[in-house]
Backbone as XML, in Angstrom:
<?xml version="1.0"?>
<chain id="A" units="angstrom">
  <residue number="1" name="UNK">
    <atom name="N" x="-4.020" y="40.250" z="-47.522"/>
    <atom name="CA" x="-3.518" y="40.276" z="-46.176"/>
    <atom name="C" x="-4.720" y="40.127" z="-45.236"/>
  </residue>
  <residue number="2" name="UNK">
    <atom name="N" x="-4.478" y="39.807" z="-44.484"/>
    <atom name="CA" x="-5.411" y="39.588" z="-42.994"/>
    <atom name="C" x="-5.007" y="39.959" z="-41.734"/>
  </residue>
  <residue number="3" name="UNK">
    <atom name="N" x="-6.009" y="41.002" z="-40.703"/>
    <atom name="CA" x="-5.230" y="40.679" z="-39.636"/>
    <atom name="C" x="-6.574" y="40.424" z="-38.380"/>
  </residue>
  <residue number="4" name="UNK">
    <atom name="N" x="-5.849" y="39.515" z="-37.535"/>
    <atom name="CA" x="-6.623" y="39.078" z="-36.082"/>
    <atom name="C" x="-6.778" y="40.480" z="-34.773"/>
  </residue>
  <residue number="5" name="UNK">
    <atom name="N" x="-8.081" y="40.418" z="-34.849"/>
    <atom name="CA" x="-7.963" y="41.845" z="-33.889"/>
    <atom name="C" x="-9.232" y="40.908" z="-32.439"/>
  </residue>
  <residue number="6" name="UNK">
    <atom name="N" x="-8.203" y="40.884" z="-31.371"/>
    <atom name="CA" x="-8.632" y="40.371" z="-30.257"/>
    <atom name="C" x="-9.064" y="40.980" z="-29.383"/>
  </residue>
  <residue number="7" name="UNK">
    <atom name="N" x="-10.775" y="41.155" z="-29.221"/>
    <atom name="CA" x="-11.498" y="41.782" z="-27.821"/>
    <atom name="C" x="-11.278" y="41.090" z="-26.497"/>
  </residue>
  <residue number="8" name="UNK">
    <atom name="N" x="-10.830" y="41.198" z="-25.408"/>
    <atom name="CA" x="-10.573" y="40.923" z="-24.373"/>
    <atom name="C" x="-11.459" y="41.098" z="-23.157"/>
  </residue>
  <residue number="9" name="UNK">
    <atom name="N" x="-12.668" y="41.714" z="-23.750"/>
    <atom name="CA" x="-13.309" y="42.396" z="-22.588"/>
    <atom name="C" x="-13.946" y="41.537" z="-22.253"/>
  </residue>
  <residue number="10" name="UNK">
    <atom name="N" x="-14.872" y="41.721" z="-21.232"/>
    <atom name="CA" x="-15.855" y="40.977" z="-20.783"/>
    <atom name="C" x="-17.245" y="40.948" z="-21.635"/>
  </residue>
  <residue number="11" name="UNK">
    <atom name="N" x="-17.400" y="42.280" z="-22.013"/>
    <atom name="CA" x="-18.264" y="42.841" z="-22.655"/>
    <atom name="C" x="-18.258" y="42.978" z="-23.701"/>
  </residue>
  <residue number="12" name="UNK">
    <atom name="N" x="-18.615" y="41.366" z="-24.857"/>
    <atom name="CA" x="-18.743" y="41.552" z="-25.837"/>
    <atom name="C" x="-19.029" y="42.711" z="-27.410"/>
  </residue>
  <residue number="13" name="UNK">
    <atom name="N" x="-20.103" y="43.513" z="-26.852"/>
    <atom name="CA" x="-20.088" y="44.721" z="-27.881"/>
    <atom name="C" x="-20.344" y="46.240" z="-27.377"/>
  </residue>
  <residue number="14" name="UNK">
    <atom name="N" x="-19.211" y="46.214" z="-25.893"/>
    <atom name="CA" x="-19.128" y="47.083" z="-25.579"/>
    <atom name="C" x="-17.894" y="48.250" z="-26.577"/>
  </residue>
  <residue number="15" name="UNK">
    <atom name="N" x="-17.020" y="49.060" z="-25.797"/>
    <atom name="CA" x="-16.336" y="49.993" z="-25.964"/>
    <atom name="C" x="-15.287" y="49.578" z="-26.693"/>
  </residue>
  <residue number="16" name="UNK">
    <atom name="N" x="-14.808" y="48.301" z="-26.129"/>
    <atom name="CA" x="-13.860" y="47.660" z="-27.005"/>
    <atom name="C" x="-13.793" y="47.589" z="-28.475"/>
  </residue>
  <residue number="17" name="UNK">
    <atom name="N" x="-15.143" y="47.011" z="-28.680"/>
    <atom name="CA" x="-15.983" y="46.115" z="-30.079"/>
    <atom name="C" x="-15.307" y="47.335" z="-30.890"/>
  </residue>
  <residue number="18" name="UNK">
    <atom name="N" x="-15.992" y="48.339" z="-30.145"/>
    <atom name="CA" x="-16.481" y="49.395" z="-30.989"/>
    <atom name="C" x="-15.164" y="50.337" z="-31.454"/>
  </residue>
  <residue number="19" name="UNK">
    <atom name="N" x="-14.399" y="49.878" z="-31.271"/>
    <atom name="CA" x="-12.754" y="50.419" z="-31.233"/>
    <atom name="C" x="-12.378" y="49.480" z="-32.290"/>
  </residue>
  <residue number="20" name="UNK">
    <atom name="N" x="-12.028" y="48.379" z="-31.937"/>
    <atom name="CA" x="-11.971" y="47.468" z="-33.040"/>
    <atom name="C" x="-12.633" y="47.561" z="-34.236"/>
  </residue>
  <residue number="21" name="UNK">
    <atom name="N" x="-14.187" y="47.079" z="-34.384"/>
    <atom name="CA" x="-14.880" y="47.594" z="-35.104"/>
    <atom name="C" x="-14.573" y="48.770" z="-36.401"/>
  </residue>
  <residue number="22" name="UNK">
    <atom name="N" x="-14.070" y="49.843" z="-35.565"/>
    <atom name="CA" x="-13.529" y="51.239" z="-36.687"/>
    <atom name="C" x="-12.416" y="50.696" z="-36.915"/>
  </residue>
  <residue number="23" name="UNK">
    <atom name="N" x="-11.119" y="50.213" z="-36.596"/>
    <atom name="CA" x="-9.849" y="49.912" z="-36.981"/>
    <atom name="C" x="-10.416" y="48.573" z="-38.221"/>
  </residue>
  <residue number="24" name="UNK">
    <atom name="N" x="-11.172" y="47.261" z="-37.943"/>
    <atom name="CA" x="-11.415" y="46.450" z="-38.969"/>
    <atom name="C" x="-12.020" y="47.726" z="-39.781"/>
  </residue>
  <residue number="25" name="UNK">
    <atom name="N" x="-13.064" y="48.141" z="-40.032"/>
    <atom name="CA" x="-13.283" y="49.333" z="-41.529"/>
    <atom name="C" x="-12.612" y="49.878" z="-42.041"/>
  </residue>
  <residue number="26" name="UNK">
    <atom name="N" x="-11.595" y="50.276" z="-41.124"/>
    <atom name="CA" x="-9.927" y="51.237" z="-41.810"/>
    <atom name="C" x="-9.582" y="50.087" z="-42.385"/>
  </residue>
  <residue number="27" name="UNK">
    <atom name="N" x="-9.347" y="48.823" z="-41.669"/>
    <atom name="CA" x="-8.423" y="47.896" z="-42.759"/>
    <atom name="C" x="-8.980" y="47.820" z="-43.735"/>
  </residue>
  <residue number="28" name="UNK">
    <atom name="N" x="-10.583" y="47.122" z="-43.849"/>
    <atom name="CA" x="-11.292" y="46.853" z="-44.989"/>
    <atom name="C" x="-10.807" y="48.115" z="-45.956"/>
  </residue>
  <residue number="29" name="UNK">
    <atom name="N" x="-11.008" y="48.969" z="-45.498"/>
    <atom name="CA" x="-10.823" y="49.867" z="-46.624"/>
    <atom name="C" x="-9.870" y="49.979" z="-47.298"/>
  </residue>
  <residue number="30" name="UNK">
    <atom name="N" x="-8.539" y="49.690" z="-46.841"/>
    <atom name="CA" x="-6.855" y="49.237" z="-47.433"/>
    <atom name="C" x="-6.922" y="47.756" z="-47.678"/>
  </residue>
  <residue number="31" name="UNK">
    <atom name="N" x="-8.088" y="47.250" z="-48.430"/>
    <atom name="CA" x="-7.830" y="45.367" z="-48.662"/>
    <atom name="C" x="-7.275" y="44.491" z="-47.927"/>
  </residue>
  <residue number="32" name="UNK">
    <atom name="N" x="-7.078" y="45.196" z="-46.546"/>
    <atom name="CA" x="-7.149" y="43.950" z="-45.418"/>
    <atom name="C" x="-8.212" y="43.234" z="-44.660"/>
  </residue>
  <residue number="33" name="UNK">
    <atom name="N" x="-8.352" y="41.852" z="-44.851"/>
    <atom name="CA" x="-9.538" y="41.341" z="-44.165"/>
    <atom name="C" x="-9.221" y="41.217" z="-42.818"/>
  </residue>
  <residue number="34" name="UNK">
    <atom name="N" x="-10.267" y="41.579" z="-41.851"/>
    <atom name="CA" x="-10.055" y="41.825" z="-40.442"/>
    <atom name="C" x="-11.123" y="40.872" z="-39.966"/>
  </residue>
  <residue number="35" name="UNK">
    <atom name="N" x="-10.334" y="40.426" z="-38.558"/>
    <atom name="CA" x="-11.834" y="39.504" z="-38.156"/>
    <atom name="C" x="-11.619" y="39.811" z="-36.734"/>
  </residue>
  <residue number="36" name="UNK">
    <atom name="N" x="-12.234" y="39.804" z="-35.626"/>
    <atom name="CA" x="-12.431" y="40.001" z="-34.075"/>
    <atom name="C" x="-12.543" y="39.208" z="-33.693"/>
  </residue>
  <residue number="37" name="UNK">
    <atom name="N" x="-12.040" y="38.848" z="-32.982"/>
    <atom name="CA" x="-12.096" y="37.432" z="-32.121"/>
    <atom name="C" x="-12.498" y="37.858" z="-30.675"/>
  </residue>
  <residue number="38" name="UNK">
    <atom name="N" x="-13.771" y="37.189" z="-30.082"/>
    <atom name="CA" x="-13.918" y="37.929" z="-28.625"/>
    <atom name="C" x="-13.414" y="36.627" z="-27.246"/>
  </residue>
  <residue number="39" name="UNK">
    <atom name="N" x="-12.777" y="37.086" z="-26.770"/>
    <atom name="CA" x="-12.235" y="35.979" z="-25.863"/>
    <atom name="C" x="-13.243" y="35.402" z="-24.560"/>
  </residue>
  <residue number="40" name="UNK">
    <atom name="N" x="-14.326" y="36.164" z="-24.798"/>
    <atom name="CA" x="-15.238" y="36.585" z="-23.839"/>
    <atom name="C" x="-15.146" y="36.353" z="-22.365"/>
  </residue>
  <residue number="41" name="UNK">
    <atom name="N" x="-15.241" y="35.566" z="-20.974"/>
    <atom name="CA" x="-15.046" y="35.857" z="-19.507"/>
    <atom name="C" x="-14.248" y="34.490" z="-19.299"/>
  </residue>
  <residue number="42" name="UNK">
    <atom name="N" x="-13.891" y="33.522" z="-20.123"/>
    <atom name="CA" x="-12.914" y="32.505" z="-20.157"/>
    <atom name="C" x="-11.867" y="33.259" z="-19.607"/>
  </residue>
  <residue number="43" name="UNK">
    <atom name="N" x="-11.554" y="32.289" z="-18.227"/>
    <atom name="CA" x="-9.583" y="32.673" z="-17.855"/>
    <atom name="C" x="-8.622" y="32.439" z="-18.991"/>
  </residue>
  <residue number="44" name="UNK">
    <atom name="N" x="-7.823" y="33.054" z="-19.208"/>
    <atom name="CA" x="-6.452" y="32.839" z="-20.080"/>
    <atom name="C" x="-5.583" y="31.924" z="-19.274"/>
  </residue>
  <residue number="45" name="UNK">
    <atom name="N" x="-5.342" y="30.868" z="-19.793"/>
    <atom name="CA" x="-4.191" y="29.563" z="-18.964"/>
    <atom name="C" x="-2.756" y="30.383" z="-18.872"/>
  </residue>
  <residue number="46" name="UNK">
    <atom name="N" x="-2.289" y="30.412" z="-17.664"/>
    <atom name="CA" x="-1.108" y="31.070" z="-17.485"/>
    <atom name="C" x="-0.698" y="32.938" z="-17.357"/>
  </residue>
  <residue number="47" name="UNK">
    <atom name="N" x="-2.405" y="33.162" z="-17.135"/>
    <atom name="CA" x="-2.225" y="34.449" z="-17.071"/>
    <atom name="C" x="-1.823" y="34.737" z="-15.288"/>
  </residue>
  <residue number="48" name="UNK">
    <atom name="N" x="-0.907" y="35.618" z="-15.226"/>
    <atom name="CA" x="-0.927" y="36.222" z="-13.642"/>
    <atom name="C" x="-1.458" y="37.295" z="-13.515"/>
  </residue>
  <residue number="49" name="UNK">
    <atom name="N" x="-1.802" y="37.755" z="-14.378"/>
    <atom name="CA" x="-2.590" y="39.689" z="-14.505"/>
    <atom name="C" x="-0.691" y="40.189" z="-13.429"/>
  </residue>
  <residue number="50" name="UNK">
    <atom name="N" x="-0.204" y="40.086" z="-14.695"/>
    <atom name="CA" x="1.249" y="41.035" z="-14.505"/>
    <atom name="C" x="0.946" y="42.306" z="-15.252"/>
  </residue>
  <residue number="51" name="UNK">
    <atom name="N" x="0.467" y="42.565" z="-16.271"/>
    <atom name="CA" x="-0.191" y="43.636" z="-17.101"/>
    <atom name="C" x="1.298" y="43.760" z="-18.040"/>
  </residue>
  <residue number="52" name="UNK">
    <atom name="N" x="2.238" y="42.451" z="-18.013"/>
    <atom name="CA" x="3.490" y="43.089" z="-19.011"/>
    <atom name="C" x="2.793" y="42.951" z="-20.312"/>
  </residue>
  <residue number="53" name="UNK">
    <atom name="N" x="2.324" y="42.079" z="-20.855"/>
    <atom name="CA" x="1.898" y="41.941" z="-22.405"/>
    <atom name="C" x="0.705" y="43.363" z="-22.915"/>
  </residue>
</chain>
């Protein structure tokens, strides 16, 4: 199994990372491969900052 764990921040290996970071080791540790994807200060196409998602 695999799962996609998406940083959003601005701040690559800030508070976020580091949240993520421990959740990918929990997976690793249950034989899920985890990978982070950082979206880094790129706009999202079609975002309105509604904050529903």
């Amino acid at each position: 199994m695999k799962a996609l764990l998406i940083n959003g921040s601005p701040n690559e290996h800030g508070c976020t990372y580091t949240a993520l970071n421990e959740v990918a080791e929990t997976l690793k540790m249950n034989d899920v491969d985890a990978e982070i994807l950082w979206l880094g200060k790129k706009p999202m196409q079609d975002c309105i900052a509604c904050f529903q998602c």
